[in-house]
N, C-alpha and C positions, 0 to 999 in steps of 0.2 A: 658687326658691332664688336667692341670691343668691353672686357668688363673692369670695373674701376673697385674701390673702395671709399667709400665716403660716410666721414665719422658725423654723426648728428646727435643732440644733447636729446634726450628722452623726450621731452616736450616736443621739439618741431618733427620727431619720430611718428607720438601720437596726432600729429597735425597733418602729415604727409599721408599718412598710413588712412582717416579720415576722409580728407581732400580725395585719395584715390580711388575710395569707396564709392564717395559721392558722385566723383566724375566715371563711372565704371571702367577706371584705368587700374592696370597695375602699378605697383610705386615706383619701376624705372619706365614706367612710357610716362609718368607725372613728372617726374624728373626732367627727365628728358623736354620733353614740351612745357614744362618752367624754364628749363635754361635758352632754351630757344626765345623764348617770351624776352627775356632780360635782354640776351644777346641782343636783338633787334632794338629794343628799348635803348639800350647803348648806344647803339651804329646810331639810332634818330636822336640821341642827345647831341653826339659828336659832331654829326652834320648841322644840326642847331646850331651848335656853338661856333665852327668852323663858318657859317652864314654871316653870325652876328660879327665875328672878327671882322668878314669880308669888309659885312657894308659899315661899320666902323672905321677901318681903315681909308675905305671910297664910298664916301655917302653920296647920294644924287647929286646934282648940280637941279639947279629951281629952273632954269630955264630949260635944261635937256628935257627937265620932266614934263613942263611947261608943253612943250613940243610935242610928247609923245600922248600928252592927255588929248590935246589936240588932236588926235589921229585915231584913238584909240575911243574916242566919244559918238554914243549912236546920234542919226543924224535926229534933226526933229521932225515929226511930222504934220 
């Protein structure tokens, strides 16, 4: 691991320093597993977004879908 410097306003200090108590973490494994937290949070927006672009760009066709509901329907019994 590598070590950083990171400036925070007294406020999120005492929230950090709290939060780490609670979770009986110290306040770089809090750190550390917040930014991971975001990180992922990110990656799942961007792929969201990157989705909604897709089927924006190529929305279904009613008939392809048509067809595949058709296939994809349990039978009756």
């Amino acid at each position: 691991m590598e070590t950083i410097q990171v400036v925070l306003d007294s406020t999120l200090l005492r929230a950090t320093d709290g939060a780490a108590r609670r979770a009986r973490l110290n306040r770089s494994a809090l750190v550390r597993e917040a930014l991971r937290a975001y990180l992922k949070r990110l990656e799942t927006r961007e792929l969201e977004a990157r989705d909604r672009t897709g089927y924006a760009e190529h929305p279904d066709v009613s008939a392809e879908v048509a067809d595949w509901e058709q296939v994809a329907a349990w039978p009756e019994r």
